[in-house]
N, C-alpha and C positions, 0 to 999 in steps of 0.2 A: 292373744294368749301369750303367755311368758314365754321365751324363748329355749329355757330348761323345759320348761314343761312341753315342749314340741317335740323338741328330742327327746324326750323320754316315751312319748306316746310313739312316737315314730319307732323308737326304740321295739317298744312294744308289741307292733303290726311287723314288723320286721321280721321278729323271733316266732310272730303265730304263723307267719309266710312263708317260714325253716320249718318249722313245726311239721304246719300241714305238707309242704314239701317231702319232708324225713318220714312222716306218720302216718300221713295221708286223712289227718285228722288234727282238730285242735285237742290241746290239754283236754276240757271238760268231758272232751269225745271219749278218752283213753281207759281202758275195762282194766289198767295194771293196778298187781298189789301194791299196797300200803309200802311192802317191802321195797321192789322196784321202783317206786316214787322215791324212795328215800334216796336208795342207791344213786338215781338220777342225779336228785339234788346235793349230794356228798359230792359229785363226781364236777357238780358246777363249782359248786365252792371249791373246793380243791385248783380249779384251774381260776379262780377268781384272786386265791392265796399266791400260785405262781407269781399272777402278774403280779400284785402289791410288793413281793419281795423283788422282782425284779426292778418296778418304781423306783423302790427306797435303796436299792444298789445305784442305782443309775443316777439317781437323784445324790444322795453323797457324794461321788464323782463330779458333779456339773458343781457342787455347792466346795468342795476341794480345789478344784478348777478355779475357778472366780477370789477366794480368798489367796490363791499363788498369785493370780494375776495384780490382783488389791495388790500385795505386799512387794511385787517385783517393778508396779509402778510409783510406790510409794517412796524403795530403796531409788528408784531412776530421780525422781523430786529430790532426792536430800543429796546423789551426786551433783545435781545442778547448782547446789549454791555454793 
């Protein structure tokens, strides 16, 4: 099997293992309203949106980083000659 696909299954049992942990039941089990589903899944995305903003902060940082470095090893090559 693909190795994405492992983790993602793994991924999967994980979450139904919190589930049943937190719920004492899987998803299918669950008698909540429509509404309460929603609210659930807003509440995921929401902390899914966190992270990707904090990615793309942290990631312009690391990608700012490396072009100072590019350019201050570049200026170091042109005092050498």
């Amino acid at each position: 099997m693909p190795r994405y696909l492992d983790r993602i299954i793994d991924r999967f049992r994980s979450q139904e293992a919190k589930g049943i942990n937190k719920y004492g039941q899987v998803l299918e089990q669950n008698h909540a309203d429509i509404q309460e589903r929603l609210e659930h899944l807003a509440q995921e995305l929401s902390d899914g949106l966190m992270y990707i903003e904090w990615i793309k902060e942290h990631y312009q940082v690391m990608v700012a980083g490396e072009e100072l470095r590019q350019a201050l090893s570049a200026l170091d090559g042109k005092d050498g000659n």
